[in-house]
KEMI-457080 format. One record per residue (C-alpha): y, z, x. Coordinates in steps of 0.001 Angstrom, whole numbers, padded with zeros to 6 digits, always signed. Example, Ala and Ser with C-alpha at 12.3 -4.5 7.8 and 13.67 -1.06 7.14 Angstrom:
2
-004500+007800+012300 -001060+007140+013670 
***
This chain:
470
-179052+017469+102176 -177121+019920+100226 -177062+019221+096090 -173691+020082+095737 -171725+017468+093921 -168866+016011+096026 -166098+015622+093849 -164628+011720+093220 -160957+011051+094694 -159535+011134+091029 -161612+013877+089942 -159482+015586+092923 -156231+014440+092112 -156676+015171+088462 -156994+018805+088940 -154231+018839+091092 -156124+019583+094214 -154731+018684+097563 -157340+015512+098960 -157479+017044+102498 -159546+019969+101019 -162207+017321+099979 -162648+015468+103086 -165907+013793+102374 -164681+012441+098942 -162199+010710+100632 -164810+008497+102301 -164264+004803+101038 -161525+005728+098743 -159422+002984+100565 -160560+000257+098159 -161182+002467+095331 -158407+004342+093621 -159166+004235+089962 -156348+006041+088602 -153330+008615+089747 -151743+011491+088238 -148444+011471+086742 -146258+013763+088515 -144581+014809+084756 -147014+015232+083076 -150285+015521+085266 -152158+013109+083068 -153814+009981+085188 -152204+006688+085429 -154364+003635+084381 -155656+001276+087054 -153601-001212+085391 -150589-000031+086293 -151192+000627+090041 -149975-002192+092657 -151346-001031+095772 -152659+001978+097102 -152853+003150+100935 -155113+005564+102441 -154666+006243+105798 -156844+008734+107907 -156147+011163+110369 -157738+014258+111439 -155195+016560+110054 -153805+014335+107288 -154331+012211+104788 -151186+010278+102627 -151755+008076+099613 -149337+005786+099185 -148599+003814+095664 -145959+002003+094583 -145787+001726+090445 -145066-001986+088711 -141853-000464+087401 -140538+000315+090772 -141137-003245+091735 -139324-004201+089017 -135967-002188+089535 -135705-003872+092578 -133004-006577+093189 -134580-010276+092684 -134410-012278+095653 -132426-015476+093559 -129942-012988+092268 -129390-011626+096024 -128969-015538+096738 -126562-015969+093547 -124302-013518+094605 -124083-014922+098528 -123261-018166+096784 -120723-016059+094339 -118885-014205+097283 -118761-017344+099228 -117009-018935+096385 -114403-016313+096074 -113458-016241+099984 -113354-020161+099673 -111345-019872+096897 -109032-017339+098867 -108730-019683+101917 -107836-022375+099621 -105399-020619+097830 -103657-019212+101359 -103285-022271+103657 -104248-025213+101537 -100564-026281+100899 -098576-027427+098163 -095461-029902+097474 -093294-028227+094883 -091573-030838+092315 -089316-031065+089361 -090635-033046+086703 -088295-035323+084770 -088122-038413+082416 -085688-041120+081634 -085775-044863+081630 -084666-048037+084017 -080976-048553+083807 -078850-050317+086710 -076330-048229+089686 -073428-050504+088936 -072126-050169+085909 -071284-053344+085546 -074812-054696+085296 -075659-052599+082784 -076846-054251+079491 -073482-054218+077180 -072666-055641+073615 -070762-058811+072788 -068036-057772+070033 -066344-059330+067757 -062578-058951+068767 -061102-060401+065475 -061934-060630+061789 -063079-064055+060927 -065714-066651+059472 -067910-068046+062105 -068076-071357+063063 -070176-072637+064968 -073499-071082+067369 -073676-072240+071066 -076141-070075+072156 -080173-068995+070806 -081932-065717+071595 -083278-065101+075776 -080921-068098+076521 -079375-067349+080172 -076035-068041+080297 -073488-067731+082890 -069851-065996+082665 -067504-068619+080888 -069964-069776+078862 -069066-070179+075256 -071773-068253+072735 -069871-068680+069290 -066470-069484+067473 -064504-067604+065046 -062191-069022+062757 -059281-066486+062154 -058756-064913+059064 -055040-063321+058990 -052470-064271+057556 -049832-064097+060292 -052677-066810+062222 -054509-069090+059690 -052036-071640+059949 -053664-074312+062083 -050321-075275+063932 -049705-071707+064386 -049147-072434+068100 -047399-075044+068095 -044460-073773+066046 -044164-070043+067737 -044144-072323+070823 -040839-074284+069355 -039562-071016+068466 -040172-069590+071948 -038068-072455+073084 -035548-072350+071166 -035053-068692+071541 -035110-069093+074750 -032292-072007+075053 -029937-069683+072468 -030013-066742+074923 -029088-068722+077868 -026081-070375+075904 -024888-066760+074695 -025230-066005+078522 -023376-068737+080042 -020575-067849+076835 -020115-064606+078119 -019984-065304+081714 -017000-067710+080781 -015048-064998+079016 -015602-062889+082063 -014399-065750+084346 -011202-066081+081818 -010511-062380+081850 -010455-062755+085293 -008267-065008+085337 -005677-063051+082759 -006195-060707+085708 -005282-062850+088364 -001933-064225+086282 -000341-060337+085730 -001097-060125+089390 +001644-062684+089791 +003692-061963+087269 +003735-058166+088433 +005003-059556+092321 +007361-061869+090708 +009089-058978+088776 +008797-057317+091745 +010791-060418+093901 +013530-060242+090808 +014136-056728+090993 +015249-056680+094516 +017076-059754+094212 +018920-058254+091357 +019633-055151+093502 +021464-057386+095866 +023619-059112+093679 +024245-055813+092114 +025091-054234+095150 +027465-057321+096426 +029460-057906+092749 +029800-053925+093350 +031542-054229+096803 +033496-057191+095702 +034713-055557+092152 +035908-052573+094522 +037840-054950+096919 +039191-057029+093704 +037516-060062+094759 +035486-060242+091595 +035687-058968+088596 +034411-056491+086136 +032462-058910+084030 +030536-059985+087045 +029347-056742+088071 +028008-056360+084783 +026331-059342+084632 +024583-058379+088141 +023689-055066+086094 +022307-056360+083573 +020651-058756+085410 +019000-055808+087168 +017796-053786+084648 +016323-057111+082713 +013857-057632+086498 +013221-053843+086255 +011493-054290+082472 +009835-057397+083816 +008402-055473+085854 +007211-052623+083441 +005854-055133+081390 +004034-057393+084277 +002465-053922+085033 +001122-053437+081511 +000049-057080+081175 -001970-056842+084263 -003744-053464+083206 -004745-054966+079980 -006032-057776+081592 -008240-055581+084019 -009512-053644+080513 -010230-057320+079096 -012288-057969+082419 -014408-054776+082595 -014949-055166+078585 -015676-059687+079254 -018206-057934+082359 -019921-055254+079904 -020275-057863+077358 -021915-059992+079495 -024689-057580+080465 -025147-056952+076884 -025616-060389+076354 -027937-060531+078887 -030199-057684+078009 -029930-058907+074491 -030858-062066+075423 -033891-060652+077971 -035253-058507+074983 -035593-061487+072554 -037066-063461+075220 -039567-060972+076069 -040288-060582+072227 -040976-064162+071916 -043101-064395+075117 -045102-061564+073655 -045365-062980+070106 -046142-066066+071955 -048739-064208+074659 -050429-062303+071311 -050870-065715+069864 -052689-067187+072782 -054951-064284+073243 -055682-064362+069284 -056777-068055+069449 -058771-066975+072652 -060125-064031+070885 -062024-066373+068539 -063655-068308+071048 -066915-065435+072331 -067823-066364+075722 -069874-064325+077965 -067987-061849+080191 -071179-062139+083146 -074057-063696+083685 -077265-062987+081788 -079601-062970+079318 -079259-062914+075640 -080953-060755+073251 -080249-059466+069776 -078208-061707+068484 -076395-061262+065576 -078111-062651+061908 -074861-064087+060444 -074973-067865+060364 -072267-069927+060586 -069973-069873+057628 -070297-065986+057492 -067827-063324+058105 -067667-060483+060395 -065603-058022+061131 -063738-056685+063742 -065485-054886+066443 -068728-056149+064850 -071951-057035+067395 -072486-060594+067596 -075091-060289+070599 -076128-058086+073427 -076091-059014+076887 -078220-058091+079830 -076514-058931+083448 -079063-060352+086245 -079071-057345+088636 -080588-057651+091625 -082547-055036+093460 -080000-052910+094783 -079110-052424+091341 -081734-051174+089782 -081715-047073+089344 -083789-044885+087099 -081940-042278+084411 -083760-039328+084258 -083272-036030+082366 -083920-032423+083579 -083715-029087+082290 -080544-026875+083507 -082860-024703+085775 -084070-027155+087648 -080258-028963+087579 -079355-026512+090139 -081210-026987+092975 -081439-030390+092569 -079170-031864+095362 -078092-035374+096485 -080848-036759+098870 -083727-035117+097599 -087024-037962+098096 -088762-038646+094538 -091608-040232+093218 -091280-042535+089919 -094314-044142+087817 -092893-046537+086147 -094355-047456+082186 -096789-050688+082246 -098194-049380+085988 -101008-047704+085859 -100854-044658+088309 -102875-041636+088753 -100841-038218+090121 -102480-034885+091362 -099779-033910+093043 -096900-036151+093952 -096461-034855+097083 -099931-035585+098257 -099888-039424+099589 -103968-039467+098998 -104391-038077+095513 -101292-039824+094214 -101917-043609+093851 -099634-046818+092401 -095802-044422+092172 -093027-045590+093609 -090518-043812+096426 -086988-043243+095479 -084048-040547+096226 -081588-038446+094030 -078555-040399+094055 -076384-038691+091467 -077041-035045+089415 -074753-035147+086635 -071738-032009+086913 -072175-031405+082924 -075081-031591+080506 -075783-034109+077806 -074832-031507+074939 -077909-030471+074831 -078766-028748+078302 -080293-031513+079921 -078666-033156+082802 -078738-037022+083605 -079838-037761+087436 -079628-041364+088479 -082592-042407+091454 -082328-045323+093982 -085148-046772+095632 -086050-045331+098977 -087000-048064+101876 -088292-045301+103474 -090797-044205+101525 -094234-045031+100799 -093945-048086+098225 -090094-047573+098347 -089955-050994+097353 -089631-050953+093466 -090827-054251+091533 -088473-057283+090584 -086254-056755+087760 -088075-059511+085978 -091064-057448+085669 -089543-054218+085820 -086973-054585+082800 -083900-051985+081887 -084915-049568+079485 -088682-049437+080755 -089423-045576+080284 -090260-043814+083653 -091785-040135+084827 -090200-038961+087879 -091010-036599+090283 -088574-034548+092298 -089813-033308+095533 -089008-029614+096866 -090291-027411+099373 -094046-027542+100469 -095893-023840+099500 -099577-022285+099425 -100814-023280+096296 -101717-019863+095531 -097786-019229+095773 -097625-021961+093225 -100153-020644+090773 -097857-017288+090861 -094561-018816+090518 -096245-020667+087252 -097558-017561+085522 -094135-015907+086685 -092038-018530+085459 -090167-018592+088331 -087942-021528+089668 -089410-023530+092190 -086969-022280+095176 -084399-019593+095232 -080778-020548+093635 -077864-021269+096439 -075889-018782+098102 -072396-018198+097342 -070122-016321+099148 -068878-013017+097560 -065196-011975+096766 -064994-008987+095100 -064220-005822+096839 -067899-004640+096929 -069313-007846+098267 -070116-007794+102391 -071138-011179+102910 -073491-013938+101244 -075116-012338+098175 -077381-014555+095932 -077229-015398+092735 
***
């Protein structure tokens, strides 16, 4: 054997000799690489940094692998490869939720329990006259029906403290009343006498009438006969005279009889003053009379409907109030097609509110929980109703008033008894829209957009070609 030294595998590599040159030395070297040059700076690696090394054989070629610690290391870990699977996943769930998982827009408002009808609404008993009270007929949450008396006033003016007030404007009534008629029935006789004036020139007037032409005849015949010397000149003179006497009968029959139609029309016109004088104190009494009655009424408080009583007034009997004064408050017994909630929303939700719209109330003392209202199975314990009314102007201070029904129709669209659920109980309604991706939502909210589009109106200015909107 030759005493030439072969040279080790790193001995080769360190001086940069190519390993196929040194076949031999490559014998066995697949398990025993103790170090590798640095391609920078041709100094030799440590074994501690190798990881692996390959040799593989060949007749023509020989290839070293290695694969440095610090490569390993700047490779991607296998849980962050995982984490960011999960991560994407997330965001396309997260997209597919946001696209088709949908929405139910609302309007959110507040207000109280009031009643529909007006007339059940709760409303104050007032004092309609100054005066000291008498006596109490009534304690606090007493029901009481309409008629029922609560209190009574005595008066205290002047023109009505006397205690037989009544019965002396009633003797004055009467006796008002029986003085008219006589003045009445006075003039109707004077008219009845004028008439009769009337009636007597009427006669008188034919009479002188009669006489004249009587008078003409004997005129006429004592002037034939004076002519034929039968009679003579004294009687035709006579017969003249006689004639001209009949003719200022006549004249003054004629005047009598117009001054006895004057003296009717004047008798008739004094009459119907009479008459309208005597209607106009009658009616003055009657009202005098009428004021009376509803003064004395006016101090006996009864209750205008049936209810309940609260609040009543602390004055005890012997005090005075005023006029206009609260002596109680009253709350009617509505039923259930009374009942209505009052609820207040801003102006730019007020206009696309319309008449009809369904709603969901929670109502104070019952406990509900609400993800969104429009979503029957994360919404538990509200109530169903509808927009009845949407007030046409604001409050004064850009809130408008919408009254809501119950809704039959509706999931729990039966509201609770008005014994439990009491007038002025504060409520949170919901106003349901249109239904919308909830990513749409999520935009319109950062946007600040109104939930839907404002109405159309119809254009009528000269540029306008149809429906523009607002």
């Amino acid at each position: 054997m030759s005493n030439v030294k072969t040279p080790s595998p790193e001995t080769i590599v360190a001086n940069g000799q190519s390993p196929s040159a040194h076949p031999k030395a490559l014998e066995g070297a697949a398990t025993i690489v103790p170090s590798v040059v640095s391609p920078h700076s041709r100094t030799t690696v440590p074994v501690r940094h190798l990881d692996r090394v390959y040799s593989i054989f060949s007749p023509d070629r020989v290839e070293i692998l290695t694969e440095i610690h610090s490569l390993e290391r700047a490779r991607t870990p296998r849980w962050l490869q995982r984490t960011s699977l999960v991560i994407l996943g997330i965001i396309a769930l997260m997209i597919l939720f946001l696209i088709f998982v949908p929405w139910q827009q609302n309007i959110t408002g507040s207000g109280k329990i009031t009643s529909f009808v007006p007339g059940v609404r709760p409303q104050t008993i007032d004092a309609q006259i100054t005066g000291r009270i008498v006596r109490w007929f009534a304690n606090e949450g007493m029901t009481v029906k309409a008629g029922d008396t609560i209190a009574i006033l005595q008066d205290l003016n002047v023109n009505f403290m006397d205690s037989d007030f009544m019965e002396k404007i009633e003797r004055v009534r009467e006796r008002t009343v029986s003085a008219q008629e006589m003045a009445v029935q006075t003039a109707r006789q004077r008219v009845i006498q004028a008439e009769q004036r009337e009636l007597a020139g009427k006669a008188a007037l034919a009479n002188a009438l009669i006489e004249i032409q009587t008078s003409r005849i004997r005129y006429k015949r004592a002037e034939d006969l004076t002519k034929e010397g039968l009679a003579s000149q004294r009687e035709l003179e006579t017969a003249l005279l006689n004639l001209q006497k009949s003719q200022a009968d006549s004249i003054r029959s004629e005047t009598v009889l117009e001054s006895a139609k004057r003296d009717v029309e004047a008798a008739k016109n004094e009459e119907n003053r009479v008459i309208q004088q005597a209607d106009a104190l009658i009616a003055e009494i009657e009202l005098r009379v009428a004021n009376a009655r509803q003064r004395g009424g006016a101090s006996v408080i009864t209750a205008p409907i049936s209810g309940y009583l609260v609040r009543i007034a602390e004055v005890g009997a012997g005090q005075t109030v005023k006029e206009g004064e609260m002596l109680a408050m009253l709350v009617p017994t509505a039923g259930a097609q009374d009942q209505a909630v009052e609820a207040f929303i801003s102006s730019r939700d007020a206009a696309i509110v319309d008449v009809g719209r369904p709603v969901r109330v929670q109502f104070s003392g019952f406990p509900a929980f609400v993800f969104n209202p429009g979503w029957d199975n994360f919404t538990f314990n509200t109530f169903g109703g509808r927009v009845a009314v949407v007030d046409a102007v604001d409050d004064g201070s850009g809130y408008y008033r919408v009254l809501i029904v119950p809704d039959s129709t509706q999931k729990q669209g039966k509201w609770p008894s008005s014994q439990y659920l009491r007038q002025g109980t504060p409520t949170n309604s919901w106003i349901m829209l249109n239904e919308v991706p909830i990513g749409f939502e999520i935009w319109r909210q950062l946007n600040g957009f109104p939930p839907v589009l404002p109405h159309k109106v119809v254009g009528g200015g000269k540029g306008d070609k149809g429906e523009k909107k607002k």
